[in-house]
Each structure stands twice: as structure tokens, then as C-alpha cells.
C-alpha positions in Angstrom: 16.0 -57.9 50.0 17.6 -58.9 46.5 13.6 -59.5 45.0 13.1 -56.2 46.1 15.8 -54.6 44.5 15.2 -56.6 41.7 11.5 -55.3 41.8 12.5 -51.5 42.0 15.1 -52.1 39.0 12.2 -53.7 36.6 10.3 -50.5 37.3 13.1 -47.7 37.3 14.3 -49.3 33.7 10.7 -49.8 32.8 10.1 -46.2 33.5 12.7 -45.0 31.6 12.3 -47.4 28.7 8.3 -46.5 28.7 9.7 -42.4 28.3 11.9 -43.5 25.7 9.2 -45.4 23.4 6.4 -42.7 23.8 6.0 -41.3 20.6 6.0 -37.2 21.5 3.0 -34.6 21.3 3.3 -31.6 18.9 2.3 -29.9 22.7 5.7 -31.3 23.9 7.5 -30.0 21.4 5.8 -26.4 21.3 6.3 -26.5 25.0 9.9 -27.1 25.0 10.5 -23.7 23.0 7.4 -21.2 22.9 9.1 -19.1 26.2 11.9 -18.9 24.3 12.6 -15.5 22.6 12.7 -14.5 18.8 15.6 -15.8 16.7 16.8 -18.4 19.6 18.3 -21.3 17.2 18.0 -23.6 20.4 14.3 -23.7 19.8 15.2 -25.6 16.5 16.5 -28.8 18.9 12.8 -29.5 19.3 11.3 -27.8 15.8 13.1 -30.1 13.6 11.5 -33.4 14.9 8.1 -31.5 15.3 8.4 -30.8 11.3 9.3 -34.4 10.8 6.5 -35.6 12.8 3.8 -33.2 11.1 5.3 -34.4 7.7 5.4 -38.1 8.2 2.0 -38.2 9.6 0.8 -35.8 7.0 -0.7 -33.2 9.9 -0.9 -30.4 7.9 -2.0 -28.0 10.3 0.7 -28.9 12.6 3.4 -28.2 9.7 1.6 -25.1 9.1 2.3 -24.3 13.2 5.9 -25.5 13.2 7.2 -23.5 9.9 5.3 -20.3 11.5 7.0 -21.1 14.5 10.6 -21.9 12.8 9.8 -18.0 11.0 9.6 -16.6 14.4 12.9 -18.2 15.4 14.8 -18.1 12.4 17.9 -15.7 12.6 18.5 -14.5 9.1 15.5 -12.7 7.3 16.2 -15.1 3.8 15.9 -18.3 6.7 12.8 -16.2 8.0 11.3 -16.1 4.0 11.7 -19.8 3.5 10.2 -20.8 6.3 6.9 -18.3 5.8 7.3 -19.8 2.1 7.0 -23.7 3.8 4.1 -22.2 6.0 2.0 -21.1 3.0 2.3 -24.4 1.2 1.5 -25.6 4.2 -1.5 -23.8 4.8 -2.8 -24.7 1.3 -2.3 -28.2 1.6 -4.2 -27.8 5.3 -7.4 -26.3 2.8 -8.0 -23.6 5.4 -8.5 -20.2 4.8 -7.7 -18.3 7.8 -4.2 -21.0 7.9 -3.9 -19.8 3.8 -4.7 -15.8 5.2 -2.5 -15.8 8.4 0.3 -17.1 6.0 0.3 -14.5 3.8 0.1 -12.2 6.6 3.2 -13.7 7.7 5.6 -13.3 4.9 4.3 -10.1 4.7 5.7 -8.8 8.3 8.7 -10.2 6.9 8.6 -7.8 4.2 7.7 -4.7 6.0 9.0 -5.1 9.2 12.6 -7.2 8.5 13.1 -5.0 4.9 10.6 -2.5 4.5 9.8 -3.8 0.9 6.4 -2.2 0.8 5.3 -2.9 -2.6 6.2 -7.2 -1.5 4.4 -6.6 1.6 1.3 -5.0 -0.3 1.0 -8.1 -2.2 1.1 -10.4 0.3 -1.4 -7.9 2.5 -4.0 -8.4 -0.2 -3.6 -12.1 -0.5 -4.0 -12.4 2.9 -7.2 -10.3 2.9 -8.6 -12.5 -0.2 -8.6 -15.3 1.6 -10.3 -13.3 5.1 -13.1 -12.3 3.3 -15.5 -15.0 5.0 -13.6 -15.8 8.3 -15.0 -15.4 11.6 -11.4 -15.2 13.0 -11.9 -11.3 14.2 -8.2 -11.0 15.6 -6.7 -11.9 11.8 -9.0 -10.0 10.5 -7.9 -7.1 12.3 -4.5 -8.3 12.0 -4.7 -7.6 7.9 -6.4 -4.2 8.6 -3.7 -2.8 10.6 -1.1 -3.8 8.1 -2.8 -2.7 5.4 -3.0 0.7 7.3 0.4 0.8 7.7 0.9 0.9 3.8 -1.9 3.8 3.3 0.0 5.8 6.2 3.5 5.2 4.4 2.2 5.9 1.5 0.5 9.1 2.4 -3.0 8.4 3.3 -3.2 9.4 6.5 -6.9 9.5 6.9 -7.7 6.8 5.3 -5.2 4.6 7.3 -6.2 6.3 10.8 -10.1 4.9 10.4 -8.5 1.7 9.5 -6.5 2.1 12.9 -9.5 3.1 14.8 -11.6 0.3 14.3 -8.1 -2.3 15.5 -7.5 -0.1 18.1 -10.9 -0.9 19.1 -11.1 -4.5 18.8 -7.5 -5.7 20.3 -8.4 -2.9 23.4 -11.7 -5.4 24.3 -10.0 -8.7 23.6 -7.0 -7.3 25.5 -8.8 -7.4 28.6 -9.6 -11.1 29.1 -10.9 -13.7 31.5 -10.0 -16.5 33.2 -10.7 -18.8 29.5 -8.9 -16.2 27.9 -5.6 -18.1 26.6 -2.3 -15.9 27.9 -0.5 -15.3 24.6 -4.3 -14.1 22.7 -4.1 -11.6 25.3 -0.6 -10.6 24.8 -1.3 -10.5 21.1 -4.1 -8.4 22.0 -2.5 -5.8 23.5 0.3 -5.7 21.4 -2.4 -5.3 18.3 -3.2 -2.3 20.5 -0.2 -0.8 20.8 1.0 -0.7 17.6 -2.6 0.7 16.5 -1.8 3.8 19.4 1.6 4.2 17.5 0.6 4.2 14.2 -2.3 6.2 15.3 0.2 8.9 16.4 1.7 8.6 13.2 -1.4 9.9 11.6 -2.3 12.8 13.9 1.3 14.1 13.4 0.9 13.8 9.9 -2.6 15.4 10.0 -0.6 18.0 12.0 -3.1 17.2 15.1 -0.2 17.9 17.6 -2.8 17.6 20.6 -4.1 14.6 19.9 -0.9 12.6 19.1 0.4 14.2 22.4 -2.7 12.9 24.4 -2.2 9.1 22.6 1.5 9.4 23.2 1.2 9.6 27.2 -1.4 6.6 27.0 1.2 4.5 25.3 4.1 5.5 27.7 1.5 4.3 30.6 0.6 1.7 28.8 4.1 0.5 28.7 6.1 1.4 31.7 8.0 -1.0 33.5 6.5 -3.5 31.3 9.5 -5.8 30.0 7.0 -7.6 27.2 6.8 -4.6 25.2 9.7 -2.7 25.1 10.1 -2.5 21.4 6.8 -0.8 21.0 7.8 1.3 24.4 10.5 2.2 22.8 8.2 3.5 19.6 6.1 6.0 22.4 9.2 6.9 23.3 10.7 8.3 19.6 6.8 10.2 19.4 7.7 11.5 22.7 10.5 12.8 21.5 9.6 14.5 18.4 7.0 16.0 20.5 9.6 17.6 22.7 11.9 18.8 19.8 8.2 20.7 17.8 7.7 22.5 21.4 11.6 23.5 21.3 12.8 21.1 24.4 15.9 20.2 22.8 17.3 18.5 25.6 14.2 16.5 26.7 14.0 15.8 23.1 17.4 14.1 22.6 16.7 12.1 25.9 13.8 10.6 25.2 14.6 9.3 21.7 18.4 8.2 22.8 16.7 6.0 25.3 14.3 5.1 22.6 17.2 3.7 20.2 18.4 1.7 23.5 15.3 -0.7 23.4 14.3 -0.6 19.5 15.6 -3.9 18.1 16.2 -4.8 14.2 14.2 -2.0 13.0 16.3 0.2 11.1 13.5 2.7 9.5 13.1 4.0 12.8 16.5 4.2 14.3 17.1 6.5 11.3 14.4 8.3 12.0 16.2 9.0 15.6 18.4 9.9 14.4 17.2 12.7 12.3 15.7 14.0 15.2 18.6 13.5 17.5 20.5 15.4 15.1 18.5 18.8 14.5 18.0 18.8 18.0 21.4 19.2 18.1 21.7 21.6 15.1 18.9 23.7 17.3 21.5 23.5 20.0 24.2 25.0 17.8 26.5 21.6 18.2 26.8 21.0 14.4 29.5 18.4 15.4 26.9 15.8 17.1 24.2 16.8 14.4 26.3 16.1 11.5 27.5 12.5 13.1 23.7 11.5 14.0 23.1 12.8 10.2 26.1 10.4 9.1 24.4 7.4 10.6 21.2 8.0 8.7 23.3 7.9 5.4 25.3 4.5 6.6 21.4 2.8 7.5 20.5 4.1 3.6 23.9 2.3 1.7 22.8 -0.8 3.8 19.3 -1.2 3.3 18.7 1.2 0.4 15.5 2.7 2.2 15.4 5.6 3.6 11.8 7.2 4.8 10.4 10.6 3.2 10.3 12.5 5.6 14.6 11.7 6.2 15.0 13.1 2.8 15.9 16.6 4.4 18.7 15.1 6.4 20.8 15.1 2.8 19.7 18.6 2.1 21.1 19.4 5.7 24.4 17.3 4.8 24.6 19.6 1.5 24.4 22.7 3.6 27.0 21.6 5.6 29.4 20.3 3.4 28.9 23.7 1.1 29.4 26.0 4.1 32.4 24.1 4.6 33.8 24.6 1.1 33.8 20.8 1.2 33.4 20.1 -2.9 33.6 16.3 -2.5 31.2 15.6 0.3 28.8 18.1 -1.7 28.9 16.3 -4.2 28.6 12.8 -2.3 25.8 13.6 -0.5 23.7 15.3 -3.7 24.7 11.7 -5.6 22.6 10.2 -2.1 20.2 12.6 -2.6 19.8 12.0 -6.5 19.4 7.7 -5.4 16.7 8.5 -2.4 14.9 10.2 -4.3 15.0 7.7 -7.0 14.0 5.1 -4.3 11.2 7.3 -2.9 9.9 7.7 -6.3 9.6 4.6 -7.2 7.5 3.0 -4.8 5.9 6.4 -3.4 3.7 7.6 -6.6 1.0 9.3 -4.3 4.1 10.8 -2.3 6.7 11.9 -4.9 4.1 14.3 -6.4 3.9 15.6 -2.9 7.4 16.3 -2.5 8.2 20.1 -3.2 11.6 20.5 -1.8 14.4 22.9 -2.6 16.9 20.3 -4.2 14.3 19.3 -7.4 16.1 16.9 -10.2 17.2 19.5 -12.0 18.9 22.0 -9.5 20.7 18.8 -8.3 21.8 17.9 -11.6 23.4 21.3 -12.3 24.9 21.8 -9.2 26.4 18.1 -9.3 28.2 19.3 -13.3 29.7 21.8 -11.4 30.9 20.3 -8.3 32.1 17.8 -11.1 33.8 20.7 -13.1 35.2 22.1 -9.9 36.8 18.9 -8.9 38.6 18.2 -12.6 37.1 15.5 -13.5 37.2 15.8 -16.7 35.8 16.8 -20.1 34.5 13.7 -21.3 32.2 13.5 -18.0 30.9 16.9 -18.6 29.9 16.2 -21.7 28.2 13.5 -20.9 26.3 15.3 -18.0 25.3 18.4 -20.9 24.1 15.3 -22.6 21.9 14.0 -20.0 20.5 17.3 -19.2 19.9 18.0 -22.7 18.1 14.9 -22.9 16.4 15.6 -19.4 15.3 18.8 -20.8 14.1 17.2 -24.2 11.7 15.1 -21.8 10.5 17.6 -19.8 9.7 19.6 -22.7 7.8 17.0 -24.3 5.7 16.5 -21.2 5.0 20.1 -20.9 3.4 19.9 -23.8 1.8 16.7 -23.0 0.6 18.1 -20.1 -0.7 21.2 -21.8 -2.5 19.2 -24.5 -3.9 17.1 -21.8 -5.4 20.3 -19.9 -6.7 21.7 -23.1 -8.9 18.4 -23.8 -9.8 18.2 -20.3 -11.2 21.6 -20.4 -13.0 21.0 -23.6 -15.0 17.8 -22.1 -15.6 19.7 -19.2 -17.5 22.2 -21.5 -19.4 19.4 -22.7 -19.9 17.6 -19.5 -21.0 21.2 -18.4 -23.7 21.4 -21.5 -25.9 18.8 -22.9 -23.2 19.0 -25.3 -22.0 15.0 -24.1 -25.6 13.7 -23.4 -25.9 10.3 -25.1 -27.9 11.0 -29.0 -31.5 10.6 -28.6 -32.9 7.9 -29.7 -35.4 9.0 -32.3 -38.5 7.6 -33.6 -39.2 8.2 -37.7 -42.5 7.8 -39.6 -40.9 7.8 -43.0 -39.7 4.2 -44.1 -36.8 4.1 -46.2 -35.6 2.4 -49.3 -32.9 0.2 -46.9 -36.0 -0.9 -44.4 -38.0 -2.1 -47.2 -35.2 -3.6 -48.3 -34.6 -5.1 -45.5 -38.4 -6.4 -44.8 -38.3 -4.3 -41.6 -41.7 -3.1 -40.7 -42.3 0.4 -39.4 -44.1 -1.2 -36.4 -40.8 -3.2 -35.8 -39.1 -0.1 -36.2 -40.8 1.9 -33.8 -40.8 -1.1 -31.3 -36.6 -1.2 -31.4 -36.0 2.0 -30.9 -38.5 2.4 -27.9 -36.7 -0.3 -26.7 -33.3 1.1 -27.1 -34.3 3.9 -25.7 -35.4 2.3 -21.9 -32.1 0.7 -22.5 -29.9 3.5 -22.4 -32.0 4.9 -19.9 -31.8 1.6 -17.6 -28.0 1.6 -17.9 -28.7 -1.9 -19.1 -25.3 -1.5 -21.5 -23.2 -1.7 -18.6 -23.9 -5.7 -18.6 -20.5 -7.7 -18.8 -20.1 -9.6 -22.0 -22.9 -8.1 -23.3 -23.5 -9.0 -27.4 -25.7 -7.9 -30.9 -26.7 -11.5 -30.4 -27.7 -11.4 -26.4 -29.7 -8.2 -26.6 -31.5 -9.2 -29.9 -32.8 -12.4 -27.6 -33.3 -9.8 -24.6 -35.2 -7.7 -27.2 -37.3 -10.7 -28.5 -35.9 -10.0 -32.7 -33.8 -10.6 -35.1 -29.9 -9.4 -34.8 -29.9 -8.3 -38.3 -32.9 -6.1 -37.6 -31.4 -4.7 -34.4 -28.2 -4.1 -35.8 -29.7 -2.3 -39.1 -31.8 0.4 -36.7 -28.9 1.5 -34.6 -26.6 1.5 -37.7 -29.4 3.5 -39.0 -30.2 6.0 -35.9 -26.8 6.3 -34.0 -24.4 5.9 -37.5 -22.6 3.6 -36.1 -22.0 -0.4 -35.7 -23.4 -2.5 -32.5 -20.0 -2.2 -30.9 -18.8 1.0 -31.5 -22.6 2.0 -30.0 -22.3 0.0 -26.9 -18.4 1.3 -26.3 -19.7 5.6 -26.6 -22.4 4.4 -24.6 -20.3 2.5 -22.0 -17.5 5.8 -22.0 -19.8 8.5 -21.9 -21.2 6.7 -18.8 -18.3 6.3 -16.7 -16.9 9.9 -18.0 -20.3 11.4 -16.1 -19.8 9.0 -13.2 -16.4 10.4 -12.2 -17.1 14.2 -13.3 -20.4 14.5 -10.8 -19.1 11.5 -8.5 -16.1 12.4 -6.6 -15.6 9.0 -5.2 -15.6 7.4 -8.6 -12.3 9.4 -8.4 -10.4 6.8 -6.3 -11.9 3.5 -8.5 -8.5 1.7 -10.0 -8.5 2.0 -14.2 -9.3 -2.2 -13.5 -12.6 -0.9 -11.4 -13.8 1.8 -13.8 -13.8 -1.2 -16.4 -15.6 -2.9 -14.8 -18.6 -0.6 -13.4 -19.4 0.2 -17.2 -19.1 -3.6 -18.2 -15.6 -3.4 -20.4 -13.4 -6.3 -19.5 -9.9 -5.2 -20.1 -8.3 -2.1 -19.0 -6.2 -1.6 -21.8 -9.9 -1.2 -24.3 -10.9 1.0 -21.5 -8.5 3.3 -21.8 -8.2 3.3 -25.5 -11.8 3.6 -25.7 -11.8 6.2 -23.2 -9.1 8.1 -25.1 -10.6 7.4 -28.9 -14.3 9.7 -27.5 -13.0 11.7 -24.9 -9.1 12.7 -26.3 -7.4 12.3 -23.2 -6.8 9.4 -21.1 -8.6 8.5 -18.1 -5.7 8.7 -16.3 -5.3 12.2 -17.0 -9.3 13.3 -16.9 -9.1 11.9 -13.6 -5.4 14.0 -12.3 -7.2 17.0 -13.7 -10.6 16.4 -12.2 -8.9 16.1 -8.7 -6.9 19.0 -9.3 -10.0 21.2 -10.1 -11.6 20.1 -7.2 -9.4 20.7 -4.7 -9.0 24.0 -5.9 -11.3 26.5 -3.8 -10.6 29.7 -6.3 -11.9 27.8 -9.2 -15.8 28.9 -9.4 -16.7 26.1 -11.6 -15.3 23.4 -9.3 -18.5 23.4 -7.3 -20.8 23.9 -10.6 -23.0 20.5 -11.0 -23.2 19.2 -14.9 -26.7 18.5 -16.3 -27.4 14.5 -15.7 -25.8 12.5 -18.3 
């Protein structure tokens, strides 16, 4: 009996010593904490020796897993930051591309979704699609599309972003489906890639003021989502379209009800709370209680001195506070709440170029300036303020003076290159063949037959575009041409008046110039692209060059272009120029 006990002890403590001594899997530690839900810290019991492991052994695509998992569950959004920061460095070290990619992709949620710094998130966004370019990973891929659509569609570019959102919705619909090799969590990232596609979707249509069409998606997303306890957040986003629906077919009530029990389920995403709010609140103004508008209003302007961020479309709800503090005779909440409208604006401007130029509203800079010197004159405080204030508008006015005129230059020089562009006014100078050989060519030993040969040549040339070649030098196109520099550089100083490089830059300009007047999409090309199609390295000698021939700046031609277009009473905006 005692060797049996003695037996049964060896392997009890044996056991327990064999559990103690195996070295543990990265799977056992990812399996301790991956049911665990988002900013959990008891996750990090079994993260912190999965990090040391992955370090020690130099696994740098398991360090790359654990600090994308220690983002996830990371409380704070800075904690969140430096661990997507410890992922990247990862990922680089790992020498993968899709690791390098997702990474980017990461810190950049962190950005939009934890802050709404859309400018960072941009950044990151376009790394993160560098480094996609020659993946076969479809679902990352897809991934960097949607956020990337997500910046067109705050930004303003609805249709753009919605074919961007088509084309996810697509793929995470068919890889949301599954089969029995089909890994659970790539189908639940799947069909949350879908859903978020249907809400941004929405988002567009709306926008687009396609009322049917975001009402038809909405219902899908509601079924989609009901009784479904994995995706309440983006439930709860179906929900708030629901809801705005209601309150643009005047059901108030339903309105109110859908988007309270909206703001129930949404979790850490302020942007859209406030945006409940808003609604919440002119349902209620509809409703004639101006007591529950005005505190759902309120909450909007507590979210904005938090997070400085406040959405475009929420820039009414300060107009709607000055209404209501001025029909209350309420001096110093007027002039609060115009001081809040001053800053938003301030913010919207200056990451919303495509949208501030949008924004026609009855509160401009300048009204608000005004009425905040006398709201500031009413209250007493003081002369010394005032006269700062007539200083500021003075100078205010000074500026916008100056850009009127600006402005009005610039459309004067646009309309006279039109003219030319219209004519064969800007055609490029012929190049023209001579039979008379001058003092300077004898001088020069260059034969007529030599002569007649360059020019012919220069001629297919410009013809060929051939000038639009990067880099391109007297030296490169006299070897090209099979002759001398000096000769080549003697015949155009000769027919065009003018040296090699001035030659190849009117040549280069006059180019692009005809590109974007007949090609509208040449339009959208960044200053860096436009550059670069005509063979000009640095944008900064684009522009100059551009402004030196033309008189205006690209910039400008190109404001003025689109405005002319998009103008159906102008008769000429359909007119084609000759070619150029």
C-alpha cells in the first residue's frame, strides 16, 4: 500500500512539476485573453510574458501580434498609441508588408476612431496603402479602402467615398458567409467590415440626398443587427440613421426614440453621440419643448470643450444656441456661444478645405465679429477691448480687400488664357525651317543640311510630347538627336528666342495648361502630380513656371476652371479649344 502511494505521489508531483517547466505557447497565452472584451487590463496578466517571450526569442511576428493585441486592450488612447507605435516597429523588423500595412492601419483607427484627428489618420491611411500595393491579403486591402472612404465622406466627397464603399461592402458580404475552414473571428471581422460599409454607405445617400435609398440600407442594417449582442455599437449606428430618417419624415417622437436608444449602446465615440444629440434636440425644438432642445444642444457644446471636434453638419446647433440666447435677451450666453461658433469654425476650417468653401451659413466671420463688438460693448467691457476689436476688423477688412483684388486679378488672367486656350493664340511656335544661312551659322560651322535636320527633329519632338521626359537635358537630347549640344542649343536659341531651358519649361507649361483646360479629370491631379505628367520635378518650379507664362497660378487656373465648368449658364463652358 505505502509503494503505491509512493507511486501515485512521484506522478501527481511529476505532473505538476512537468506543467511548471513547459515553456508556454504564444497560443496559450492568446488563448487566455482573446474572449476577453476591449480595454480589459486583465488580458495584460498573460500579454506581458507573451511580449517577453516574442522579444527574447526575437519572434518578430509574434511581438507584432502581442502589441496589436495590447492596442486592443489598452484603456487609455495615449497607452493605445504606444502600443500601435511598438506594433509598427515591430512589423518593420518582421520585413512584412501586409504586418508593416496592417500597422499603419492600426494607429490609424486610433486616430479616427479614439480622436477623430483626421488629417493623423490620413497619413497613416496612405502609409498603410503604400505598403498594400502588392498584397494578396484581400481583407486588408479592403480594410484601407474603407478607411480611406471614411476620410473622402468627412471630407465631402460623397461619391467618390460611396464607390469606395461599394466595392467593401461587396467583399466582406462574400467572406462573411463562410464554411466550415472558415476561422470564427475572419468571419466576424467580415461582417463587421460589412456593416460599417452599410453605415457609411448611408452616410453617403443622405448626403447625396438619396433619402430612399439610405432608408432601404438602413432597414437591412437594423435586420442585420437585431438581437445580435456582437454588434451593438454598429446596431446602435442603424439606429441614429433610423432616427434622422424619422425626424426628415416629421415623426418627432419615433425620432427621439430611436436615437435615445441609439446613445444607450454607442460606446467611446463621441462624434456621434453629439450628433444625437443634435437631432434629439430639434426634434424637440419641432415639438415646441425648447427646454429639452436647448439641454440636448448643451451637451453638444460640453463634447466640443472636451475634444475640440465638432462635425459640420453640428455647426447649426451654435446658430440655434445664438437664437435662443438672443430671444432671451441673454447678452452673455450670446456672446458665449458666438466665441464657440468663431473656434468651430476655426476647427472646421482647418482641416475641412474642400468643406469650408462649402459652408454658406447665416453667421459668416464677419457678421459674427460685429455682433460679438457689440455684445462686448453691451456688456461694458471696456474701451480698450473695443478698440482692439475695430483693430482686428480693420485689419480683417484690409485682408479681405486685398484678396478681392487678388481674386479679381486672378479672374482677369484666367479669362485672358482662356482666350488663348480658345484660339491658336497658345499653340506652341512652329518650328520653322529657313533657306537663308546666316552670318551666326557660318560662324558657327553649322551647315544648312544640319540645320534643316534639327529643326525637323524638334519638330516630331514637340509633336511626340517627348519634352515631358524627367530629367531631360541640352546634353541628353543632343545624344538622342545624334549632334553636337552647341549646335542644338544655337538652332532653338535661334528659332524659338530663347535658351534650352527656358524652351523645354514653355513647352512643358503650355502642355499641362491644355491638359487641364480640355481634360476635366486633369482637374483633380495634386500640384505634385501635374509636375510630374509634364516631367518638372519640384512643385515649387511648377508653379513658378506655371505662373511666369500663364500669370496666374495653377492653383487658381484650376479653382476657376472648375468654377466655369460647373456653371450651366456659361455658354463657353462646353466650347472645346483647338488642340494644343
Amino acid at each position: 500500500m505505502k509503494f503505491f502511494f509512493f507511486i501515485i505521489s512521484i506522478f501527481f508531483y511529476g505532473s505538476v512539476f512537468s506543467k511548471d517547466t513547459d515553456p508556454k505557447t504564444y497560443d496559450y497565452y492568446r488563448e487566455k485573453y482573446q474572449f476577453l472584451e476591449e480595454g480589459n487590463s486583465k488580458a495584460f496578466s498573460y500579454l506581458k510574458p507573451y511580449i517577453k517571450k516574442a522579444k527574447e526569442e526575437k519572434k518578430y511576428d509574434e511581438l507584432f501580434q502581442a502589441y496589436k493585441d495590447a492596442t486592443f486592450y489598452s484603456k487609455s488612447v495615449q497607452k493605445k498609441l504606444q502600443y500601435a507605435d511598438s506594433c509598427i516597429d515591430a512589423a518593420y523588423k518582421s520585413k512584412s508588408d501586409d504586418r508593416i500595412s496592417s500597422s499603419y492601419v492600426l494607429r490609424g483607427s486610433i486616430y479616427y476612431a479614439k480622436q477623430k484627428k483626421y488629417k493623423l489618420a490620413l497619413d497613416e491611411y496612405l502609409m498603410a496603402y503604400k505598403y498594400s500595393k502588392n498584397s494578396s491579403d484581400l481583407y486588408l486591402k479592403n480594410k484601407i479602402s474603407y478607411h480611406l472612404g471614411v476620410v473622402k465622406n468627412y471630407l465631402g466627397y460623397h461619391e467618390e467615398a460611396l464607390e469606395l464603399f461599394k466595392i467593401c461592402l461587396e467583399h466582406f458580404e462574400t467572406e462573411s458567409i463562410g464554411n466550415s475552414s472558415t476561422k470564427e473571428n475572419k468571419i466576424y471581422n467580415n461582417q463587421k467590415g460589412y456593416l460599417n460599409s452599410l453605415h457609411q454607405m448611408i452616410i453617403c445617400y443622405r448626403n447625396l440626398n438619396d433619402f430612399k435609398k439610405a432608408d432601404s440600407l438602413v432597414n437591412i442594417g437594423l435586420l442585420k443587427t437585431f438581437n445580435n449582442k456582437d454588434f451593438l455599437q454598429e446596431r446602435s449606428y442603424f439606429l441614429k440613421c433610423k432616427g434622422v430618417s424619422e425626424y426628415n419624415n416629421t415623426k418627432y417622437k419615433s425620432s427621439i426614440s430611436y436615437l435615445e436608444e441609439s446613445l444607450g449602446l454607442l460606446k467611446d465615440d463621441f462624434a456621434w453621440k453629439s450628433f444625437n444629440y443634435f437631432y434629439i434636440g430639434k426634434s424637440y425644438k419641432a415639438l415646441n419643448n425648447d427646454s429639452l432642445a436647448i439641454t440636448n444642444f448643451k451637451k453638444i457644446d460640453s463634447i466640443f470643450n472636451k475634444h475640440e471636434f465638432i462635425l459640420p453638419e453640428l455647426r447649426e446647433n451654435y446658430e440655434l444656441l445664438i437664437n435662443y440666447s438672443k430671444q432671451n435677451k441673454d447678452r452673455e450666453k450670446q456672446l458665449y456661444y458666438t466665441t464657440q461658433l468663431l473656434k468651430a469654425d476655426s476647427i472646421i476650417s482647418r482641416d475641412f478645405a474642400y468643406i469650408s468653401l462649402k459652408i454658406h451659413r447665416e453667421y459668416d466671420t464677419n457678421t459674427l465679429l460685429e455682433e460679438k463688438g457689440k455684445l462686448e460693448k453691451a456688456n461694458t467691457w471696456g474701451g480698450f477691448l473695443i478698440l482692439c476689436l475695430v483693430i482686428i476688423a480693420g485689419g480683417l477688412i484690409w485682408i479681405l480687400v486685398k484678396r478681392h483684388k487678388k481674386e479679381k486679378n486672378t479672374v482677369v488672367k484666367y479669362s485672358e488664357l482662356e482666350e488663348k486656350l480658345r484660339t491658336e493664340n497658345y499653340k506652341n511656335t512652329e518650328t520653322t525651317t529657313t533657306n537663308t544661312e546666316t552670318y551666326d551659322d557660318k560662324k558657327s560651322q553649322i551647315t544648312q543640311s544640319l540645320k534643316q535636320d534639327l529643326l525637323k527633329k524638334l519638330k516630331n519632338f514637340e509633336d511626340k510630347k517627348q519634352f515631358t521626359q524627367k530629367g531631360l537635358t541640352i546634353q541628353k537630347l543632343a545624344i538622342q538627336f545624334e549632334t553636337n549640344s552647341n549646335y542644338l542649343s544655337h538652332v532653338i536659341n535661334e528659332q524659338k528666342g530663347m535658351n534650352f531651358n527656358k524652351y523645354i519649361g514653355d513647352l512643358r507649361i503650355r502642355h499641362i495648361t491644355c491638359l487641364l483646360f480640355e481634360k476635366n479629370i486633369y482637374l483633380n491631379y495634386t500640384i505634385d502630380s501635374l509636375a510630374k505628367e509634364c516631367g518638372i520635378a519640384s512643385r515649387q518650379n511648377f508653379s513658378d513656371l506655371f505662373f511666369e507664362i500663364n500669370g496666374i497660378r495653377p492653383t487658381d487656373f484650376i479653382k476657376n476652371r472648375k468654377k466655369e465648368i460647373n456653371n450651366p449658364e456659361n455658354p463657353t463652358s462646353m466650347e472645346k479649344s483647338p488642340d494644343c
